[in-house]
C-alpha positions in Angstrom: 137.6 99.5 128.3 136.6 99.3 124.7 133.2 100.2 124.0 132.4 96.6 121.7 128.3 96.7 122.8 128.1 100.2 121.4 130.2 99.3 118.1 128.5 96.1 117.7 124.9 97.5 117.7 126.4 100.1 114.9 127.6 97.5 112.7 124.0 95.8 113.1 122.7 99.4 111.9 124.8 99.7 109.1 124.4 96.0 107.8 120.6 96.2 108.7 119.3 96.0 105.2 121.6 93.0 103.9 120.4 91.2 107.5 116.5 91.7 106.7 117.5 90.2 102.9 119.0 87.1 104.3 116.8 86.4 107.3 113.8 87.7 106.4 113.8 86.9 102.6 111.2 89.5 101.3 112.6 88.9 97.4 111.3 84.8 98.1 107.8 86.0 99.2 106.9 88.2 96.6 107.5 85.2 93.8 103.9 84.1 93.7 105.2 81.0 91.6 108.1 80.4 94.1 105.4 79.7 96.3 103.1 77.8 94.4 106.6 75.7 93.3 106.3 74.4 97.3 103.0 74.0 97.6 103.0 71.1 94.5 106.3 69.6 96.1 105.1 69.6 100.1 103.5 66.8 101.1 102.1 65.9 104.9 103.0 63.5 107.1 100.6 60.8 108.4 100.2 59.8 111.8 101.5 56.3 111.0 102.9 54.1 108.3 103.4 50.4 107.9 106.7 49.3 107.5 109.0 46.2 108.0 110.9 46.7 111.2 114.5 45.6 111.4 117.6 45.8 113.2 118.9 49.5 113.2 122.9 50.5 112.9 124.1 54.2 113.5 127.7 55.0 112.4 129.3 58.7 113.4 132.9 59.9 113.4 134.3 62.6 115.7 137.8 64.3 115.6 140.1 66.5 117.3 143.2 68.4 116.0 146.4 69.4 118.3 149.2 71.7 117.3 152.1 71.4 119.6 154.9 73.5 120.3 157.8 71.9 118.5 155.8 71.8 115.2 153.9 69.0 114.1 150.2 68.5 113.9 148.2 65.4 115.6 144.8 64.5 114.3 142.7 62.5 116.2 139.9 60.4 114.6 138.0 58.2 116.6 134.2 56.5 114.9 131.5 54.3 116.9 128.9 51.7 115.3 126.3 50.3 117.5 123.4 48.5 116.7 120.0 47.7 118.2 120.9 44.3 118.6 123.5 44.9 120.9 126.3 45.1 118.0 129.2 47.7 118.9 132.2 48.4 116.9 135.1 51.4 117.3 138.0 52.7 115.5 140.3 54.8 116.8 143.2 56.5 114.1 146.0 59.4 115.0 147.6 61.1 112.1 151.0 63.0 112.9 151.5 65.9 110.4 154.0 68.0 109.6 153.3 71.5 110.3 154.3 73.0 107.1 151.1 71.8 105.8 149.2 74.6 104.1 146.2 75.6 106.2 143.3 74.5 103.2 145.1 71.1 103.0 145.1 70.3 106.5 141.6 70.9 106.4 141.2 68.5 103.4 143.0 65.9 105.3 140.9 66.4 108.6 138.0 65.7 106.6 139.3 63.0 103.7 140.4 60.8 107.5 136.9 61.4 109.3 135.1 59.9 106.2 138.0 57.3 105.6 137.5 55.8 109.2 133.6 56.1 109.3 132.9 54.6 105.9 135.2 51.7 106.9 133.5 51.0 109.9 129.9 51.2 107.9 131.5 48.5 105.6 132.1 46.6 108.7 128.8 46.7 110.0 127.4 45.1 105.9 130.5 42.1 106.8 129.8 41.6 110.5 125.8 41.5 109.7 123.2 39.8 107.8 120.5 41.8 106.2 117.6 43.1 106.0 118.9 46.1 108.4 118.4 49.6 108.6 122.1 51.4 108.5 121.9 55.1 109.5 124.7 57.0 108.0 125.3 61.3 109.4 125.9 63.2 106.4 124.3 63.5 102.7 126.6 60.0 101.3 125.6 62.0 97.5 127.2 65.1 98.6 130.3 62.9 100.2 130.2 61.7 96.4 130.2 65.4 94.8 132.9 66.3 97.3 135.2 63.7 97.0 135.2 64.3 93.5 136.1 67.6 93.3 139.1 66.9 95.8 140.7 63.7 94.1 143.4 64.8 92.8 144.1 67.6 95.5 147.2 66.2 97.3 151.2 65.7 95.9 152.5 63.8 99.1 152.8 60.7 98.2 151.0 59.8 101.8 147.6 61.2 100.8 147.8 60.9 97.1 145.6 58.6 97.0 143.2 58.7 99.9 140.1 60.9 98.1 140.0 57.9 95.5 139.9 55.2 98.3 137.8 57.2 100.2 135.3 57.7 97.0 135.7 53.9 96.2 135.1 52.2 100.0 131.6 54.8 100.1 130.8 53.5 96.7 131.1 49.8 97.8 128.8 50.9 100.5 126.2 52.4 98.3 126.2 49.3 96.3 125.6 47.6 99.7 121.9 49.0 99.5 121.1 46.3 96.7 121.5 43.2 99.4 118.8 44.5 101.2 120.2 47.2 103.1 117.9 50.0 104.3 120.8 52.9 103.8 120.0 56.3 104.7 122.4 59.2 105.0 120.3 62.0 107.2 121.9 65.7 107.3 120.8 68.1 110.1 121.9 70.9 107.7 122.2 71.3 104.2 123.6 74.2 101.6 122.2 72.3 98.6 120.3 74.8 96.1 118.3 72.0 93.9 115.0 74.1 94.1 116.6 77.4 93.4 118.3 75.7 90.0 115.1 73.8 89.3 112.7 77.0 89.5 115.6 79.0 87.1 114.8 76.2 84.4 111.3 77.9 83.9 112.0 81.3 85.6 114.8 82.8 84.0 114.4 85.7 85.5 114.5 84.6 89.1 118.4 85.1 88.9 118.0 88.9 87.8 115.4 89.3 91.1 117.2 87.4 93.7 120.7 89.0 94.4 122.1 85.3 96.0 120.8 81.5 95.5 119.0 80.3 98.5 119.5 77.3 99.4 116.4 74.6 99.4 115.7 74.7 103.3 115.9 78.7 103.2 113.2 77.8 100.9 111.4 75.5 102.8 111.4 77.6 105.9 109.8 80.3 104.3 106.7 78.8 102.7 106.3 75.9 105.3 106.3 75.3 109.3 104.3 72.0 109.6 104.9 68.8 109.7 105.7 67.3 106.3 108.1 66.5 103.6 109.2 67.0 99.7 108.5 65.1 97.1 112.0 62.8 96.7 114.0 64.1 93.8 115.8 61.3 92.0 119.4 63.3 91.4 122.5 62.6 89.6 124.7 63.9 87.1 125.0 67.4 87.1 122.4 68.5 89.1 123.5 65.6 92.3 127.3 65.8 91.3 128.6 68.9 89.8 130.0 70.2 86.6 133.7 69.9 87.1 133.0 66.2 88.7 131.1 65.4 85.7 134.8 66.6 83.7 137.0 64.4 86.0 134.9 61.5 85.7 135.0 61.8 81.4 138.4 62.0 81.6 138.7 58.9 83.9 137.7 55.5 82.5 137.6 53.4 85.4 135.9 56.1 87.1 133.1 56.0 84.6 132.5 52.1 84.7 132.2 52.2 88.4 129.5 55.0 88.4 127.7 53.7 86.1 127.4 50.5 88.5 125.9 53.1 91.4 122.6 54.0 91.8 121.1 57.3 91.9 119.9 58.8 95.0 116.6 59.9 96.2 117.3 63.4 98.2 114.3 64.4 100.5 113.5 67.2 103.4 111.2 66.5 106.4 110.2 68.2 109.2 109.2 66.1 112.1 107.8 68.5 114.6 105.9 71.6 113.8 108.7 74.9 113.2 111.4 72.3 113.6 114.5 72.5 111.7 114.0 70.5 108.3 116.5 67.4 108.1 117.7 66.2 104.6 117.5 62.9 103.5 119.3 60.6 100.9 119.2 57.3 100.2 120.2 54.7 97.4 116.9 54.6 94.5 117.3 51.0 94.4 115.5 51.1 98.2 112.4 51.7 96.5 112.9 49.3 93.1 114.8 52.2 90.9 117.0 50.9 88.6 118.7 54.4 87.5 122.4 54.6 87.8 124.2 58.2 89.2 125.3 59.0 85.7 122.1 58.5 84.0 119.7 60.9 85.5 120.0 64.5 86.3 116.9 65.1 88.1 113.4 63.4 88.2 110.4 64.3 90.5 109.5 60.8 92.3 105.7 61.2 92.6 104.6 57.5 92.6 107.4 56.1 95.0 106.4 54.3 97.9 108.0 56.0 100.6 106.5 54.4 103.8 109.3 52.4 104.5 111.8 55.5 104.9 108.9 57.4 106.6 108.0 54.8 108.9 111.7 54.9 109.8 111.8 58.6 110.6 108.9 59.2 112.5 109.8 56.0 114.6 113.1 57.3 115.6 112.0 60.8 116.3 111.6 62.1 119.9 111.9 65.5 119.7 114.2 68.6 118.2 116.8 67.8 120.3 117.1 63.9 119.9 116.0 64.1 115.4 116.9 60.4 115.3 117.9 58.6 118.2 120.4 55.7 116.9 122.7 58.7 115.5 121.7 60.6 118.6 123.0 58.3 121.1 126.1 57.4 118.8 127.1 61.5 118.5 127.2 61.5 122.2 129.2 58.7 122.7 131.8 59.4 119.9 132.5 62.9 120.2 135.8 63.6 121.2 135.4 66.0 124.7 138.4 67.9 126.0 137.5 66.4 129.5 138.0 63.8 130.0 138.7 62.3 126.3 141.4 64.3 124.9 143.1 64.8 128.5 143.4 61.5 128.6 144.8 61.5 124.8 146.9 64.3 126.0 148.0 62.4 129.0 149.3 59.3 127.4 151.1 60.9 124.6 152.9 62.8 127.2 153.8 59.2 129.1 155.1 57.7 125.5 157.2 61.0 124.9 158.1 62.6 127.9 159.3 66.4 127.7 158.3 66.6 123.7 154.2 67.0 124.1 153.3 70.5 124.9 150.5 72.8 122.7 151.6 75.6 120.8 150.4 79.0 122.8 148.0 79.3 119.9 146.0 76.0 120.9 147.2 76.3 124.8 145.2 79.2 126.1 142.2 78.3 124.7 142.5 74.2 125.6 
């Protein structure tokens, strides 16, 4: 038998000193200001905060992809909305594919659908309901923004040619949303953003000679903080929120332009809920708390003076520990994820019945289903 332990704990050896740079992060502590930089932008929590409870909406998408034997690919899409007050709405969508698909675009298309059939049934949830609400939303909606963006004009099949832009105009209306008194909050349980790292180059030039990669903002975070707390909100936009190549499709594109300049620009926030928990990050439309900016207007701005109970208040209400961050979107992950038993047997199962002798996975997908 191959000895893997023995060649494993080499490779750790050998790649010892690139591990200690990434995990332990000595070049971030010995930047007095980088330090100093968190401790003007870190703020604690309070035990409580008034705020205006209302009803409370979670949406989530989950997705499975199959690769059968005779070719084609299947993607599976399936998205849950449920409410406090009993409201509960699901989608289902299956997307046959033909296997010559390159491997980056399938990927592309796996994600463009997710968000397709999750923002649709958030848009629901603003027809269906009356505000005020609360709508929870999993994933950073600005980064959604940036993202869609960059992929718009990625695909020549006439079939997805135009999905990115539908996609990027059905999240819009549902940004917009937020002005009729929607409380919308997008909350990522991860996040590779680098604001902190581009904000702290603006006055330390020399932070990029020092630092060999950019860390990212909760890298950050985790260093110089383990309580309980949160950052000052950033008002984002523009470059900084969006991108540089966005910002050169969207001159290019006059419609794309006039609707932008119609959205809002977005607050982006971490917490940490429990002491040496895992920080979340947090976004949510300015005009939540009376900001009239628009995306295209404002590249970043420190909120200092914002109320933020209301979002607080929210957080801290629907926190019950590490596990369970936010229980609506808790509950609604659990229920929507696509399990291989029973869920996608079952998928498996039916497609079988409907086409008898055609549905079998390629060995590639087989042995490991």
């Amino acid at each position: 038998m191959p000895d893997f332990i023995s060649l494993f704990i080499s490779e750790i050896k050998k790649k010892k000193p690139l591990l200690e740079e990434l995990l332990i992060k000595r070049g971030l502590n010995e930047r007095p200001y980088i330090a100093e930089f968190i401790e003007k932008i870190w703020n604690n929590l309070s035990d409580t905060y008034d705020f205006t409870k209302k009803p409370t909406f979670a949406v989530d998408a989950s997705q499975r992809t199959l690769s059968f034997s005779l070719g084609p690919y299947l993607i599976i899409t399936q998205a849950l909305a449920i409410g406090s007050n009993g409201y509960e709405k699901a989608l289902v969508s299956i997307e046959p594919v033909v296997g010559s698909i390159p491997e980056n675009q399938l990927g592309l298309l796996r994600d463009l659908l997710m968000q397709d059939l999750e923002i649709k049934l958030a848009l629901q949830i603003v027809k269906e309901n009356h505000p005020p609400f609360i709508l929870l939303i999993d994933g950073s909606l600005l980064s959604r923004i940036s993202y869609l963006l960059r992929y718009l004009h990625s695909f020549e099949d006439e079939n997805y040619i135009n999905l990115a832009y539908n996609v990027l105009m059905n999240t819009l209306d549902l940004i917009n949303a937020s002005k009729n008194g929607i409380d919308l909050i997008s909350i990522s349980k991860s996040s590779r953003n680098t604001f902190f790292f581009q904000i702290l180059s603006i006055d330390n030039p020399d932070i990029e000679k020092n630092i060999s990669y950019k860390p990212t903002d909760s890298e950050i975070l985790s260093i110089f903080t383990w309580e309980p707390g949160y950052t000052t909100p950033l008002l984002i936009g523009a470059e900084m929120g969006l991108g540089h190549k966005q910002l050169e499709i969207i001159e290019k594109n006059s419609d794309l332009q006039k609707v932008l300049s119609n959205t809002q620009a977005f607050y982006t926030f971490y917490i940490r809920l429990m002491p040496r928990d895992q920080l979340l990050r947090i976004d949510f439309p300015a005009n939540i708390v009376g900001e009239k900016a628009n995306i295209l207007s404002v590249n970043y701005f420190w909120g200092k003076d914002i109320n933020m109970a209301q979002i607080l208040g929210i957080l801290k209400k629907n926190c019950v520990n590490s596990k369970i961050y936010q229980t609506p979107l808790y509950f609604v992950d659990q229920i929507v994820r696509i399990k291989r038993e029973p869920d996608l047997e079952r998928y498996l199962m039916i497609l079988k019945k409907e086409f008898p002798g055609f549905i079998e996975l390629d060995r590639s997908q087989g042995r490991f289903y």
